[in-house]
ZAFIFI-113703 format. One line per field, with one value per atom (N, C-alpha, C, O): residue in three letters; atom name; x negated, y negated, z negated. Coordinates in steps of 0.1 Angstrom, whole numbers. Example, Ala and Ser with C-alpha at 12.3 -4.5 7.8 and 13.67 -1.06 7.14 Angstrom:
2
type ala;ala;ala;ala;ser;ser;ser;ser $
atom N;CA;C;O;N;CA;C;O $
xx -132;-123;-132;-142;-128;-137;-129;-134 $
yy 57;45;33;33;22;11;0;-11 $
zz -78;-78;-78;-85;-71;-71;-79;-80 $
***
This chain:
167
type unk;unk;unk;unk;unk;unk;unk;unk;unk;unk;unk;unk;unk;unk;unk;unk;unk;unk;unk;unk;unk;unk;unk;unk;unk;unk;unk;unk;unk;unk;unk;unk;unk;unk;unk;unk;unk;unk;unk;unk;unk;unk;unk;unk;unk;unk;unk;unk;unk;unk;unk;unk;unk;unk;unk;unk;unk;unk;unk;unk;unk;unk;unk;unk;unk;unk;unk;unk;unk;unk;unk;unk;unk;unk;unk;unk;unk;unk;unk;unk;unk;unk;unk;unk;unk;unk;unk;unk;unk;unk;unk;unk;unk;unk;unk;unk;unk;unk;unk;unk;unk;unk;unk;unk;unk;unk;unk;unk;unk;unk;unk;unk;unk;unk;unk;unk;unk;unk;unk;unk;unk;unk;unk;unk;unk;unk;unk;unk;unk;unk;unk;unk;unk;unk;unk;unk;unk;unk;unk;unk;unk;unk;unk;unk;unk;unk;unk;unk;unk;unk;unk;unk;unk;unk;unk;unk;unk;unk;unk;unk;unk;unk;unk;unk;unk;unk;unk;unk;unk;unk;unk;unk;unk;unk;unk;unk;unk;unk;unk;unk;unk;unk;unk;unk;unk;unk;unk;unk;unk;unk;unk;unk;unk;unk;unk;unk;unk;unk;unk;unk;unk;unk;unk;unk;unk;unk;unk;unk;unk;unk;unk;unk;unk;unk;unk;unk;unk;unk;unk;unk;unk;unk;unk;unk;unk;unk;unk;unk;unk;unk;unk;unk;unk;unk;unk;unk;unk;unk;unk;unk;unk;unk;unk;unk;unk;unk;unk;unk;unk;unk;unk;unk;unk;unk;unk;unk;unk;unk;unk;unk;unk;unk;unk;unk;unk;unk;unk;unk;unk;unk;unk;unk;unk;unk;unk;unk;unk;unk;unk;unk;unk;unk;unk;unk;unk;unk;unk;unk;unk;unk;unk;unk;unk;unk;unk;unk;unk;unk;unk;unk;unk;unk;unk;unk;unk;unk;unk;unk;unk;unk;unk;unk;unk;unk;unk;unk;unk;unk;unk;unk;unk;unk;unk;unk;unk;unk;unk;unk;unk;unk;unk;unk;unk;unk;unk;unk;unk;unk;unk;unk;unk;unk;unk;unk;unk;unk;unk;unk;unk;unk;unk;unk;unk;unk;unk;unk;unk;unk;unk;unk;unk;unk;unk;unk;unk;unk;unk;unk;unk;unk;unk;unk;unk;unk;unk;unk;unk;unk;unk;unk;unk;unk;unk;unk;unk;unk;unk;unk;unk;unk;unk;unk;unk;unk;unk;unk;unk;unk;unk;unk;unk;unk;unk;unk;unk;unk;unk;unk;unk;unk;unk;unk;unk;unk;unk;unk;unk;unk;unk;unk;unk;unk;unk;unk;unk;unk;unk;unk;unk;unk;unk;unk;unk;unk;unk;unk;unk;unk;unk;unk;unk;unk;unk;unk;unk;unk;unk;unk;unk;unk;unk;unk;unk;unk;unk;unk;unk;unk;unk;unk;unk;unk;unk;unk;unk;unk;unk;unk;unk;unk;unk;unk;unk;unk;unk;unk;unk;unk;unk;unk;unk;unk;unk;unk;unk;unk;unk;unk;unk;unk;unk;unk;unk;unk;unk;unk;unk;unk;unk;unk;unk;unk;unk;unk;unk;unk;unk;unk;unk;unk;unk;unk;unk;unk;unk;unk;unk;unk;unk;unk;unk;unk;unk;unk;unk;unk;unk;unk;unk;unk;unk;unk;unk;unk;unk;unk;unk;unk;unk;unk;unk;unk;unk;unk;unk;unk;unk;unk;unk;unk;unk;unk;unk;unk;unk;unk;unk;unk;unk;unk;unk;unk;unk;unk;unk;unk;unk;unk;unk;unk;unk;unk;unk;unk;unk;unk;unk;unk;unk;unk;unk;unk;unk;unk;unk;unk;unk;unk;unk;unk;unk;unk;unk;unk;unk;unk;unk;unk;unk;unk;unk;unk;unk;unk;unk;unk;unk;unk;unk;unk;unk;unk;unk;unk;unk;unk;unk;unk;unk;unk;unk;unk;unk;unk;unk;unk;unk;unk;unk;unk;unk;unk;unk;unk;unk;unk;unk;unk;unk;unk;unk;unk;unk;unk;unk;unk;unk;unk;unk;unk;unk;unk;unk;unk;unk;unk;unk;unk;unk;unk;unk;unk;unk;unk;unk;unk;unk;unk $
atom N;CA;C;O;N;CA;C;O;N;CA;C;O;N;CA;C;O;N;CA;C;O;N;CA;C;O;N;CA;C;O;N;CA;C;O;N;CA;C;O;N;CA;C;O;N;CA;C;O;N;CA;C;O;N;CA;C;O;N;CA;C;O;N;CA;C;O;N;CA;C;O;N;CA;C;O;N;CA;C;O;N;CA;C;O;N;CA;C;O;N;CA;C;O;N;CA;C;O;N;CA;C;O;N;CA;C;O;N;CA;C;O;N;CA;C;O;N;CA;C;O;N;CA;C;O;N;CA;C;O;N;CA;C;O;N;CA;C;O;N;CA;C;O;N;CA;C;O;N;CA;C;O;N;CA;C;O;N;CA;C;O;N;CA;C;O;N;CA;C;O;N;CA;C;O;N;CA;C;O;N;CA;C;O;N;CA;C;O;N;CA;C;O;N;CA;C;O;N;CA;C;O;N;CA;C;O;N;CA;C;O;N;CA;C;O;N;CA;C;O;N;CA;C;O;N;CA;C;O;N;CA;C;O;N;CA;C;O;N;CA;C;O;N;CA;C;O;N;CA;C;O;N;CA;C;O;N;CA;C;O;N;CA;C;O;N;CA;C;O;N;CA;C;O;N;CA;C;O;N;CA;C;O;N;CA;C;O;N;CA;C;O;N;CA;C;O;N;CA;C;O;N;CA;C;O;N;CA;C;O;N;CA;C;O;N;CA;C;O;N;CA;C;O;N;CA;C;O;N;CA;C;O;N;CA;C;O;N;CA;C;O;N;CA;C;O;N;CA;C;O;N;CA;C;O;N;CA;C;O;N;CA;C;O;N;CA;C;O;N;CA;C;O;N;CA;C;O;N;CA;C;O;N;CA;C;O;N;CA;C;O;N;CA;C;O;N;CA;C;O;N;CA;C;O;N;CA;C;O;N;CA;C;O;N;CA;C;O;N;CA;C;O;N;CA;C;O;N;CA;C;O;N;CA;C;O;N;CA;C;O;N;CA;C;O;N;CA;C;O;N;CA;C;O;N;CA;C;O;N;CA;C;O;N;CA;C;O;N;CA;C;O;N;CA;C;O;N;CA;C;O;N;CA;C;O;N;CA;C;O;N;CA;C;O;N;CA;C;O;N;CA;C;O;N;CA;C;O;N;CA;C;O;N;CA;C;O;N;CA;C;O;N;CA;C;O;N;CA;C;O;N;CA;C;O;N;CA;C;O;N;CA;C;O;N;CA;C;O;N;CA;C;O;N;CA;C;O;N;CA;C;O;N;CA;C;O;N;CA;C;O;N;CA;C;O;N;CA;C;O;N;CA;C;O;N;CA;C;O;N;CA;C;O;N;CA;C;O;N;CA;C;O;N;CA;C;O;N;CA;C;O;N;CA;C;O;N;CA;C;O;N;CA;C;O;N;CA;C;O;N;CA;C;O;N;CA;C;O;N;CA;C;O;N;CA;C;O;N;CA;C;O;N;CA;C;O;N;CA;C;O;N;CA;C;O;N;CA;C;O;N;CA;C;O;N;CA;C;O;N;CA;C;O;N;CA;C;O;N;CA;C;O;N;CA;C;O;N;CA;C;O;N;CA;C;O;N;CA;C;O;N;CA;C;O;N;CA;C;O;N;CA;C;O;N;CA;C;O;N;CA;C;O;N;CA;C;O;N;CA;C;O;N;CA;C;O;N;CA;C;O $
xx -369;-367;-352;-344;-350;-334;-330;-336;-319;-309;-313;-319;-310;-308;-296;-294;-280;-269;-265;-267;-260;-254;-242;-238;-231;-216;-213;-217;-206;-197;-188;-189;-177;-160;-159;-162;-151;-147;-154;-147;-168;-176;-189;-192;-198;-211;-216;-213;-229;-247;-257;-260;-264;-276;-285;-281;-294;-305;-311;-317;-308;-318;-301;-302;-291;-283;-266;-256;-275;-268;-254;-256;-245;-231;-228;-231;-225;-224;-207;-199;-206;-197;-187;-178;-190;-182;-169;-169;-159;-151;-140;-138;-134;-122;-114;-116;-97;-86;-85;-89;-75;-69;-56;-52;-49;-36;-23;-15;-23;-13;-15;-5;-27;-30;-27;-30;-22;-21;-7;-1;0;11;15;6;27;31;45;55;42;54;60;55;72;79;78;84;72;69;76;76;82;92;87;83;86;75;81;81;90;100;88;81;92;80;83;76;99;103;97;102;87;82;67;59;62;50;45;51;31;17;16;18;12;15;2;1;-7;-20;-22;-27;-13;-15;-7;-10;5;11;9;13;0;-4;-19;-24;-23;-37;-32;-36;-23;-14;-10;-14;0;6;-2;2;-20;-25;-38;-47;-34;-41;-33;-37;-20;-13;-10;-4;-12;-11;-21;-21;-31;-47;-47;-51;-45;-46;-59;-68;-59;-73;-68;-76;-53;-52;-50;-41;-59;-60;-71;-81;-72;-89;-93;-104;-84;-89;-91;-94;-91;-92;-103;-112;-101;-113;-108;-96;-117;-117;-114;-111;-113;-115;-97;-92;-92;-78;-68;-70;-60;-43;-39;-31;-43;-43;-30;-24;-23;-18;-1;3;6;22;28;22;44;51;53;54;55;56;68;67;77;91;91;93;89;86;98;102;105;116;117;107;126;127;112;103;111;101;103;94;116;118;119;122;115;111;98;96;88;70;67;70;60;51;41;32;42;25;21;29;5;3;-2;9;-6;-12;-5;6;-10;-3;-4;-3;-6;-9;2;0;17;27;26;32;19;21;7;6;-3;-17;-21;-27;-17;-17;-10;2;-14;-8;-8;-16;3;0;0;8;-15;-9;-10;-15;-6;-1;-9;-11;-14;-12;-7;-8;-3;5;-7;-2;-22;-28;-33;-45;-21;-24;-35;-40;-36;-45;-37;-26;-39;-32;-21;-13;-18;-8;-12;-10;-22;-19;-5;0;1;14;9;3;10;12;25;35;26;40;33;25;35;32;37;48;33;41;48;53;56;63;75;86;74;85;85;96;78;76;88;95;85;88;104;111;108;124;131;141;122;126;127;136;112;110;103;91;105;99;89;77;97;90;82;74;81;63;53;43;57;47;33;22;49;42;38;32;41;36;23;13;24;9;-1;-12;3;-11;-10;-23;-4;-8;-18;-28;-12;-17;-35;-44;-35;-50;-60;-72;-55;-62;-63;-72;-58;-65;-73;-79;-76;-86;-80;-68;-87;-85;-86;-93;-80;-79;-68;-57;-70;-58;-55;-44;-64;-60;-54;-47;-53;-47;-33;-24;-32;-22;-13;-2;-13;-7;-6;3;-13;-11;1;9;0;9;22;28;26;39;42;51;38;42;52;59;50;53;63;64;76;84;93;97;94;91;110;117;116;128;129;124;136;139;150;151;160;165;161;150;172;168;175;175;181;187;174;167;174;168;172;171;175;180;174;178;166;156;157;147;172;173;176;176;179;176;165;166;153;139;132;121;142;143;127;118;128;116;113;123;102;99;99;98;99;101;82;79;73;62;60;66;53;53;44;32;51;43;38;29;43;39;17;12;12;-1;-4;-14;8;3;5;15;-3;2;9;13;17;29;30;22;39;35;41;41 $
yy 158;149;144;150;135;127;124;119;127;126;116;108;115;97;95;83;104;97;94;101;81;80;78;69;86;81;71;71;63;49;45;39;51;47;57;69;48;60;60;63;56;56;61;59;69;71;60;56;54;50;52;58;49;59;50;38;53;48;33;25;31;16;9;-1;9;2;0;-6;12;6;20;32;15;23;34;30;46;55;49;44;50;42;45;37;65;70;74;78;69;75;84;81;93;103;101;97;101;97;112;122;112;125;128;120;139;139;131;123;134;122;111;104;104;90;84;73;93;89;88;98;79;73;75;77;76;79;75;80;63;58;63;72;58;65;50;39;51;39;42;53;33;35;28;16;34;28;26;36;15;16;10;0;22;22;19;21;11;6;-3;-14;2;-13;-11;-14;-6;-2;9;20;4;14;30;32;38;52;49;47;50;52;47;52;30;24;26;22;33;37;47;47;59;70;66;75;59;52;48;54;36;33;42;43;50;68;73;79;79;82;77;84;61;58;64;73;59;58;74;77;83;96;97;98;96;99;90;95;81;71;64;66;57;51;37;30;31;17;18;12;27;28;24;29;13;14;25;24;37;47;58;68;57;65;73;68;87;102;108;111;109;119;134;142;137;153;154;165;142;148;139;128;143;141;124;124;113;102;96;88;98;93;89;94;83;81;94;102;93;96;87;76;88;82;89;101;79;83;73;61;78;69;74;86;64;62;59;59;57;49;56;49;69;76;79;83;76;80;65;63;53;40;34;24;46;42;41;47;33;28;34;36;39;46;34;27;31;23;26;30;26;23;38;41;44;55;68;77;70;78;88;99;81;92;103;113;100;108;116;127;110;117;130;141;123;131;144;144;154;169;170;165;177;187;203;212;203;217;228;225;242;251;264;263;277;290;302;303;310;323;332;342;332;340;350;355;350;360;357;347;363;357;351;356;338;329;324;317;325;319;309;309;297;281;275;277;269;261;244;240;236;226;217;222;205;201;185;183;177;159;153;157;142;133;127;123;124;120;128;122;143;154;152;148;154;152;142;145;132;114;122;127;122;126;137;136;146;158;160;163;156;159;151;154;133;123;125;122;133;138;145;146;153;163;153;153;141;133;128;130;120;113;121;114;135;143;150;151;153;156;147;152;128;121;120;121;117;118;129;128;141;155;152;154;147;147;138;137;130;121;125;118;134;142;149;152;153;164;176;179;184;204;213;223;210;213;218;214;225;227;211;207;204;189;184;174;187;177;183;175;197;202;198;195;196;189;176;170;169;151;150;141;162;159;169;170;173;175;166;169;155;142;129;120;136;128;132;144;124;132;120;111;122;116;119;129;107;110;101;90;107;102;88;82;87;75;66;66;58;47;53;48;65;71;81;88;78;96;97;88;108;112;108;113;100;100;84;76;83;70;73;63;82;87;83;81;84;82;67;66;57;43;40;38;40;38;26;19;20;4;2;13;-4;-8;-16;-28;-8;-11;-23;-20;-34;-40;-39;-39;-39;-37;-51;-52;-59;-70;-76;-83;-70;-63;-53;-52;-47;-36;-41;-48;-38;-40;-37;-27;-42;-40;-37;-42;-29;-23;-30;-29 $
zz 560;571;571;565;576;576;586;595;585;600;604;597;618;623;624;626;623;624;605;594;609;596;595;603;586;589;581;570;586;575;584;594;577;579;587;585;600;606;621;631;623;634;629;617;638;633;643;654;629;636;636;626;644;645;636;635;630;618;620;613;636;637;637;644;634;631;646;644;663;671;670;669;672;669;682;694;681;692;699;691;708;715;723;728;726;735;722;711;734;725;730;742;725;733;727;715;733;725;723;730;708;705;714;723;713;719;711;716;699;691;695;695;701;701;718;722;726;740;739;734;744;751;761;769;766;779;784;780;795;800;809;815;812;825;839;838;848;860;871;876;876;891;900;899;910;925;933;940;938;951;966;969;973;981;996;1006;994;1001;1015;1017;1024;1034;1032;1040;1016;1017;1023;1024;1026;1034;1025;1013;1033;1023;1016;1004;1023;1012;1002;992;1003;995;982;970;989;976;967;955;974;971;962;955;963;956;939;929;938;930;920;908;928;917;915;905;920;916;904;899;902;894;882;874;883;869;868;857;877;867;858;846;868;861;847;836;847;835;837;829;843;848;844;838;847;840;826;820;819;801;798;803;787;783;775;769;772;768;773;766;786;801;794;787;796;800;808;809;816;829;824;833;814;813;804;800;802;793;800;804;801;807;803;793;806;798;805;797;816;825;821;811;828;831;837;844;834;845;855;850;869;880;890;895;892;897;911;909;921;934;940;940;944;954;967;974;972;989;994;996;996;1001;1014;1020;1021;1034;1041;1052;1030;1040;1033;1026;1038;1040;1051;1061;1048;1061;1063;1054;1078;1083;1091;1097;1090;1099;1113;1115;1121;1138;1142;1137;1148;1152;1149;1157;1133;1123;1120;1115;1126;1125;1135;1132;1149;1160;1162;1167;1157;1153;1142;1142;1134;1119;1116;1120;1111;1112;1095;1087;1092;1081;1084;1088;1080;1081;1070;1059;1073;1066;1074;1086;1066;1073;1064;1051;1074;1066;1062;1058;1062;1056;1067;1067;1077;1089;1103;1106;1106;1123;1129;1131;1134;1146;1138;1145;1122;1113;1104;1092;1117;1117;1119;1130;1110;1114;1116;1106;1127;1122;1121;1127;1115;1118;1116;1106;1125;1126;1119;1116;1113;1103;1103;1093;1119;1122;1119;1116;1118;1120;1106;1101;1100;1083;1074;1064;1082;1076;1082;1073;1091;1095;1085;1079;1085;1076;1062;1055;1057;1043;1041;1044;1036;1033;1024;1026;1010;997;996;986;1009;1010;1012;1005;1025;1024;1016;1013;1014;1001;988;980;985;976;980;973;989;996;998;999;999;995;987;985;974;958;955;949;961;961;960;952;973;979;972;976;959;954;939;934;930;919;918;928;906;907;912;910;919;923;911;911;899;888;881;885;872;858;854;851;855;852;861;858;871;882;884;887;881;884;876;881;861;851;853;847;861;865;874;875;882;891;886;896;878;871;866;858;866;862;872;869;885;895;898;897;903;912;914;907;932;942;945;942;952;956;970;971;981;994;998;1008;983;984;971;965;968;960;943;932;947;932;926;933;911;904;890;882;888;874;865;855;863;848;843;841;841;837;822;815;816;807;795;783;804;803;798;792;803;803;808;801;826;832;834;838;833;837;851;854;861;870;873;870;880;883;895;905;896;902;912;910;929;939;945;954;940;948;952;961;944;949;962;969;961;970;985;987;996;1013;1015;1009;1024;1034;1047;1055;1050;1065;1071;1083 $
***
């Protein structure tokens, strides 16, 4: 009996002539840039949507869900995002110690004053996978409260928001 795949070059076909099509990139073969998000006036979601495409690697036409395809992503001016309607005074993060009755919450509002960079790290957070993959996507990210970050080193491109909403 005879296969139905046949190999020629560097793709297999199957016997009536149509080409198998999925393809997976190797690790030598993925690329990875450095992207700066000044998040200056923009909507959080909308910026947290954004950094989470380009960790994931979803603006790749060689995008797989199952392998690390993504950018580094260096988001700035994190302590001037925009919440919209009354999401700063509604909205909770919370935390517990493990213990009985050790619910913490703390408002977004207290958040945005305090620690900009949890914010906005915690909606990126909420938009990867719950994974060894995701956890690796987001060691990619790092988030700073003014308009400086170390990784000029890195020679990052300057990503354009002018797509994104404004608050």
């Amino acid at each position: 009996m005879k296969s139905p795949l046949v190999v020629t070059g560097d793709h297999e076909e199957i016997a009536e002539g149509r080409t198998v099509r999925t393809y997976s990139p190797k690790e030598k073969e993925i690329t990875r840039e450095w992207r700066v998000i000044d998040a200056e006036g923009l909507v959080l979601g909308r910026v947290a949507t954004v950094a989470a495409s380009l960790l994931r690697g979803k603006h790749r036409p060689y995008f797989a869900p199952h392998l690390d395809t993504g950018d580094f992503v260096i988001i700035i001016n994190a302590d001037k995002v925009v919440v919209t309607a009354n999401k700063a005074q509604q909205n909770f993060r919370y935390r517990h110690s493990g213990y009985p009755g050790g619910l913490r919450s703390t408002s977004w509002q207290t958040l945005m004053d305090t620690d900009p960079e949890a914010l906005v790290f915690d909606a990126i957070k909420g938009m990867v996978p719950k994974n060894r993959l995701g956890r690796a996507q987001m060691g990619k990210l790092f988030v700073y409260a003014g308009a400086q970050h170390p990784h000029a080193a890195q020679q990052p491109s300057q990503f354009d928001t002018s797509a994104i909403r404004r608050g």
